[in-house]
N, C-alpha and C positions, 0 to 999 in steps of 0.2 A: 342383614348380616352377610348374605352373600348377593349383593346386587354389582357384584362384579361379575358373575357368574348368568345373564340376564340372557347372553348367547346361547347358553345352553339349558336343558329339560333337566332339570333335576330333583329324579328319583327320589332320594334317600338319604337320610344322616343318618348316621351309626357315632354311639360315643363309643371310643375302644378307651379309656382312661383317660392318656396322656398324650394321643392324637383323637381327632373329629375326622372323619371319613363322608365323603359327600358322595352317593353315585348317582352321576348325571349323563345324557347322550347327548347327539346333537344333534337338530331340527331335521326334520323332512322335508327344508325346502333344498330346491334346486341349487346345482355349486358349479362351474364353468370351468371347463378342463383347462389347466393351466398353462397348454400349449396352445391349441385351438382357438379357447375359448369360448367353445358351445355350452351352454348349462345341459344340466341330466342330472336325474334324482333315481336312475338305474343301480342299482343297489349290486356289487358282487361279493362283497362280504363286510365283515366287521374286524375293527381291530381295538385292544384296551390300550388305553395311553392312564399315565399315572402321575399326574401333577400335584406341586406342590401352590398352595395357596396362603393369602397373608394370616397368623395366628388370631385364632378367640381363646378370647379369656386365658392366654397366657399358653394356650396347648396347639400343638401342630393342626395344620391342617391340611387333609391330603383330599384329593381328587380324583375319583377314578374314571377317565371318560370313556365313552366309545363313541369309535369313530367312523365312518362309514368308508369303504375302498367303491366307488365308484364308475361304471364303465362310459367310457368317450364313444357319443353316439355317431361320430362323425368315421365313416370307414379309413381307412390307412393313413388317421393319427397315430402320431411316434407311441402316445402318451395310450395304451387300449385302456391301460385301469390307471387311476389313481386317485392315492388319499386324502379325504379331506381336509382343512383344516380351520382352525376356527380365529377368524382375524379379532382382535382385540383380544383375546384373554389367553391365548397360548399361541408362541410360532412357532416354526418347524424344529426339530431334534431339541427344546428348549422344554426343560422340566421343570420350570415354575413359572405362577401367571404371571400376564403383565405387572400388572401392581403389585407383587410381590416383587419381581425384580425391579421396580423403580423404586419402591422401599430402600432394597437391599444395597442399587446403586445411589442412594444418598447416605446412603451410613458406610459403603466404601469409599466416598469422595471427599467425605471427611477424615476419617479416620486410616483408612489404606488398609494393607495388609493385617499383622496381628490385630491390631487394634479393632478393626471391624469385625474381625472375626471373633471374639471374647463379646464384643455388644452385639453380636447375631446371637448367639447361647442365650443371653440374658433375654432375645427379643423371639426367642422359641423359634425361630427359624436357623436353624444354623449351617454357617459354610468353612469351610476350611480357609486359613491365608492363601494358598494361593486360588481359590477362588474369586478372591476376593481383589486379589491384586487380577485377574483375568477380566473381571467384570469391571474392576478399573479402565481397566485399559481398553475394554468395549464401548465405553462413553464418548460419545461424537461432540469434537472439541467442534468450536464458531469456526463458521470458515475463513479464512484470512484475508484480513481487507485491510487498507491504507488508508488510517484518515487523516482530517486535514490538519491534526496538530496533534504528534508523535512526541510521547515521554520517552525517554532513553536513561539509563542507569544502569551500575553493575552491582552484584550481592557476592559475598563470597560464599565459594562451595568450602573452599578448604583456607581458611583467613592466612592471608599474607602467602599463599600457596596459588589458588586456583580459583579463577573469578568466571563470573558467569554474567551476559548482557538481557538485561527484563527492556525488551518494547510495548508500551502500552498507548491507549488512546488518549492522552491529557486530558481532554474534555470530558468522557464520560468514564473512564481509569477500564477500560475493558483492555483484557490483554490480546495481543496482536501476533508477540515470538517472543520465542527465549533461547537466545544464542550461548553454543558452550563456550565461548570463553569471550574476552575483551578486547585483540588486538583491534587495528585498528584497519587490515587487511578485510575483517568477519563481518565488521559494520558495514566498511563501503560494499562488499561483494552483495549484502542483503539489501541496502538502499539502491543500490543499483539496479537490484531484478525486483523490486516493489516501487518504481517512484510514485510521486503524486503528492505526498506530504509536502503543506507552502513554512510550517512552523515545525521547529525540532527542538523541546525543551530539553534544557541539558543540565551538569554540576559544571564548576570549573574546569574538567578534564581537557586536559589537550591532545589527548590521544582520539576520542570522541567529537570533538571539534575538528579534526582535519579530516578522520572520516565520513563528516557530514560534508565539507569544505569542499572535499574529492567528487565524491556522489551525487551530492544537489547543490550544485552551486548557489541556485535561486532561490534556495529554502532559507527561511531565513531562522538563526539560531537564538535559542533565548536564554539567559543563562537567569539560572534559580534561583530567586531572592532570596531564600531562606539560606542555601549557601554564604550568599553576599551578609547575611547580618551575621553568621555565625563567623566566616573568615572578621570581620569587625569586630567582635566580642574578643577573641582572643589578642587583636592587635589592643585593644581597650585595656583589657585585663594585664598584659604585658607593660602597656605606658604607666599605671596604677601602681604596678609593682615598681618601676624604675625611679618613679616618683614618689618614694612611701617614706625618703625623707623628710618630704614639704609636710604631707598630708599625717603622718604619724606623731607627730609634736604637735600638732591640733587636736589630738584626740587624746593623749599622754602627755603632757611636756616633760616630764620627768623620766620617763623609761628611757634608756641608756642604750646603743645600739646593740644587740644580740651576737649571736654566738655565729650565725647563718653572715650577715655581715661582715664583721671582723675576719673570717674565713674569706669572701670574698676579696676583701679588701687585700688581703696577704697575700690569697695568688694573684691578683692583679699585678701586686708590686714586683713579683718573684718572675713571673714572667716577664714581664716589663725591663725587667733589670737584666735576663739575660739576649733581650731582644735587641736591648742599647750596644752588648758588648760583642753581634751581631753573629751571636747562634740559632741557627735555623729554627725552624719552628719544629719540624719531627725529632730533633735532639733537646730543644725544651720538652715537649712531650715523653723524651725519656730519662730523661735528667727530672723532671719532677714527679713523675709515675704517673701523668695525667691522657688522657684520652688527646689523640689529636687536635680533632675536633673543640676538645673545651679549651684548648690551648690556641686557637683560631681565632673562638670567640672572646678570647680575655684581649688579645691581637688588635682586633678589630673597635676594642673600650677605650675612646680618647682619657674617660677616667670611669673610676669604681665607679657600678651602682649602688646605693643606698639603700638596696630592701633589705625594708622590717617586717618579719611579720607582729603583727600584733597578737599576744596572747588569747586564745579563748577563755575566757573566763566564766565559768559557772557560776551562778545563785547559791550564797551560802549563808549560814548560818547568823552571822555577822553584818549581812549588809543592812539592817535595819536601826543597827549602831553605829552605821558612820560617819554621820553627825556631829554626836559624840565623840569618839576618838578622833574625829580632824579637830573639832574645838578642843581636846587638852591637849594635842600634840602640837598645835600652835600656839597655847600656851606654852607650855611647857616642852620643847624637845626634847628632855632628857628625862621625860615621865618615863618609869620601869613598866615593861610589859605586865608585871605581876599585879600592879596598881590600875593598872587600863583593865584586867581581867575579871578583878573584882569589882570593880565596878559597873560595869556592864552586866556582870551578874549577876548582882542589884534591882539590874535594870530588867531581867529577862531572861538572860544569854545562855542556851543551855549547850553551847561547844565545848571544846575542848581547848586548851592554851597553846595546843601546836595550831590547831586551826589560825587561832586570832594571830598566832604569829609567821606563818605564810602570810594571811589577808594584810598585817603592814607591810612585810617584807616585797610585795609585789608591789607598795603601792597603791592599794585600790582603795585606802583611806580618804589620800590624798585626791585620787582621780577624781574629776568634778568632769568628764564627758566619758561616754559611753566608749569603750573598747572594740573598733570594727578591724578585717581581715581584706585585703586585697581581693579577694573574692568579690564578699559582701559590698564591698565601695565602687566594683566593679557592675556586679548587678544592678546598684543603685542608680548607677549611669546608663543602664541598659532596659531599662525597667520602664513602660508607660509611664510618664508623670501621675497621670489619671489614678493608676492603679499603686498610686505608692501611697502608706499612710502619712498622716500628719507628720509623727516623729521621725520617721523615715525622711520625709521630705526635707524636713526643718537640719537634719546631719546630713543629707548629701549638699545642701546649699553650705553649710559649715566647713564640708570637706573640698568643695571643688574652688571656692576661694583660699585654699592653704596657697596656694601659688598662682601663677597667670598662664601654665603652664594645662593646668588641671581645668581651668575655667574657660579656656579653648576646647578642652578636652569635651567638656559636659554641653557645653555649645553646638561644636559638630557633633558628635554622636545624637543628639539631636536632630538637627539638619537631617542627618544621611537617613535617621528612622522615618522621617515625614516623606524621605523621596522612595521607601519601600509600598509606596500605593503611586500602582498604578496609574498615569496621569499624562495625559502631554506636555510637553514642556520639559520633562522631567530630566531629558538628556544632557538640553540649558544647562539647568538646576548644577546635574553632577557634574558639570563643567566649572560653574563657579566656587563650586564645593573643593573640586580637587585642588584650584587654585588657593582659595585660602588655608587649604589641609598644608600646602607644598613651603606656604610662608611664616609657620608659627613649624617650633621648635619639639616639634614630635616625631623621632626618626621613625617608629614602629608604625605610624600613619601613614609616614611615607613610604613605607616599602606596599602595606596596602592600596595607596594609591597606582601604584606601578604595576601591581596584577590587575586591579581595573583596568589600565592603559591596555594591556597586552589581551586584552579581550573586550573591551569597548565595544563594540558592536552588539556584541550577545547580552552585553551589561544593558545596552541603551534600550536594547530590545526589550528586557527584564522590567525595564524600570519604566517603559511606558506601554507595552501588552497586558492584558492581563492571564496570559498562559503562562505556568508554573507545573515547578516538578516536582506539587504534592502526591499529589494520586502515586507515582511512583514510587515515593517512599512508603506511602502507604502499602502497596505490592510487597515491597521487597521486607515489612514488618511482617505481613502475613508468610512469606516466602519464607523466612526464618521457624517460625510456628512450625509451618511444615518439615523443614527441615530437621525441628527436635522430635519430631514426630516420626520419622522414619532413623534418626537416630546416622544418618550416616551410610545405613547399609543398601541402599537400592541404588540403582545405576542413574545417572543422569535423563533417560528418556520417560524415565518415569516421575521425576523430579518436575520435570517440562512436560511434561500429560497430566499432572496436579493443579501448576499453576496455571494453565490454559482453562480449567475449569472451576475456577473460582471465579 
């Protein structure tokens, strides 16, 4: 129970209730003057020291030591007397053991200030916050080293306000620094007094990219696959939407264009029309009440796009009659809803007649394929083959033949997913990738193709290294945690004495 306590003699337990009291001395061997360094077990007095120790059984436990004040045998040492002390289980002016402060410094390195201090109470030793935030700050971070392949990313303190740079070790994700802010001044001035890094993972940033550019010329940078598939996904997602007139009458043919279209379609034309009669574009913008900007992008439209979204459609009551209702409504078109009602009822049907008459009125009688959402068609192109179901499969091959458009579409993204593993070759690969991206009729590809261009290096490097800037996001998840953890209220260097020691 107390073999933490092995250093010292101890006397006695006393239970007082709601503390345990130990009284113990310390050995009678010899201790080496701390100046000198002569040993002497010359005794000139004693002194009581009163420590705290880790809890039993839920109740305090207190330590009452004594200590020996011993005299330095050695003549005209600085040092004539001093007190013992006892190495492993208490240091100097320090009121509780070892182990109980290592306890204590792992439930403030988690939790910080209040927090630690509320599961001190509960863990019967208790400190105050700012003890806790002290003993935080006592904690000896790793000492600063350069390894040979550096994560770089920023987190925000205050989003869209104040950003902060986490460097870590990409290889084995241990943290390195954490600079206040992101220019690109803060980077080079820190790579400059740490060089030695030969790889530098990074996001797309180009602010981060010149500051390594400046600093280590010869480091070579490597830009984050997982960026690259995700800047992809939304150029995907965006061709899907542009394209949902080919791919939405394969899946409806019936459905009529929406409300979201026909909208666009009119300020296309409306803009358009005062662009011929050659008024600027900031007096289109105020003449039709529209944002600059959207009056830019209509600018820029050779013609309207066609997106539809597709209804989401929920499971209802009626889809296990629609069979039935598409066989009498293609008998019969001009059968009365009241006659399809009853009969169905017949059959089963326990809705209501506003139900059955939305479920024609949409359509969904008729519909003979499934109802999907640019999202969804989007995913399905982005998706493992591997990991897609059957029917899943069997409607993305459905959808990506609506046009020759969509079936390039579902082709390269493909392509670009296989060059996301690591490989030689691979720079080849995205060379002939770009090329055939540049000659099929997908502008939103190609504007993606043209940030590859403008960072090619770091891209090539990505795509045949295998260093990436996971571990880094990973940091900046846990960085976050912490940061709802303290809520906002603690200064920056405390922020950055957290994440050092995780």
């Amino acid at each position: 129970m107390f073999s933490g306590l092995l250093a010292l003699v101890v006397e006695g337990v006393t239970d007082e209730g709601q503390v345990i009291r130990v009284s113990a001395r310390t050995r009678d061997d010899p201790v080496p003057c701390p100046v000198c360094g002569q040993p002497t077990r010359r005794v000139h007095g004693f002194h009581g020291r009163v420590v705290a120790d880790v809890p039993v059984d839920g109740r305090r436990v207190v330590v009452s030591v004594r200590v020996r004040r011993l005299v330095c045998p050695v003549l005209g040492c600085p040092r004539q007397t001093f007190r013992e002390q006892v190495p492993g289980v208490v240091e100097r002016y320090q009121r509780r053991t070892n182990r109980l402060t290592s306890q204590l410094g792992s439930v403030v390195k988690e939790l910080a200030g209040r927090a630690g201090a509320r599961l001190s109470r509960v863990l019967a030793c208790a400190i105050s916050r700012s003890t806790a935030l002290r003993m935080l700050m006592r904690q000896v971070v790793t000492p600063l080293r350069v390894p040979h392949v550096l994560g770089i990313d920023d987190f925000a303190l205050k989003r869209r306000h104040r950003y902060a740079t986490v460097i870590i070790d990409a290889e084995t994700g241990e943290r390195i620094d954490v600079l206040p802010d992101r220019p690109a001044q803060t980077l080079t001035t820190w790579l400059r007094e740490h060089p030695g890094a030969q790889y530098v993972c990074r996001d797309g940033s180009a602010t981060y990219a010149e500051a390594i550019r400046q600093a280590l010329p010869e480091a070579v940078q490597v830009s984050d696959r997982w960026h690259l598939w995700s800047n992809l996904c939304g150029k995907v997602l965006a061709e899907v939407r542009s394209h949902a007139a080919c791919w939405a009458t394969v899946v409806n043919p019936t459905r009529p264009g929406g409300v979201r279209e026909q909208t666009t379609l009119d300020r296309w034309q409306r803009v358009h029309h005062l662009l011929d009669q050659g008024v600027g574009l900031l007096e289109c913008a105020r003449r039709l009440d529209v944002a600059l900007n959207t009056v830019k992008r209509y600018a820029r439209m050779k013609e309207p796009t066609g997106d539809r979204r597709a209804p989401r459609y929920k499971p209802t009551l009626a889809d296990p009659y629609r069979d039935h209702l598409r066989r009498r409504r293609r008998e019969d078109p001009a059968v009365p809803v009241t006659h399809l009602l009853r009969e169905i009822k017949e059959l089963g049907y326990t809705g209501s007649a506003n139900l059955l008459v939305r479920y024609l009125t949409q359509g969904r009688a008729e519909g003979d394929k499934p109802v999907t959402t640019p999202q969804r068609f989007a995913r399905l192109l982005l998706t493992r083959p591997d990991n897609l179901r059957d029917k899943d499969t069997a409607l993305l091959r459905e959808l990506a033949a609506a046009c020759p458009e969509m079936t390039e579409l579902a082709r390269l993204t493909g392509e670009f997913g296989q060059l996301l593993t690591p490989a030689e070759g691979n720079d080849a690969k995205l060379t002939d990738w770009i090329t055939t991206v540049r000659a099929v009729d997908l502008p939103h590809l190609h504007s993606f193709t043209n940030g590859l261009e403008l960072d090619r290096a770091a891209v090539d490097a990505g795509l045949t290294h295998p260093y990436h800037n996971g571990r880094t996001e990973g940091v900046n998840t846990r960085t976050k945690r912490i940061m709802r953890q303290m809520h906002g209220r603690a200064g920056f260097p405390l922020l950055r004495h957290r994440i050092l020691l995780q």
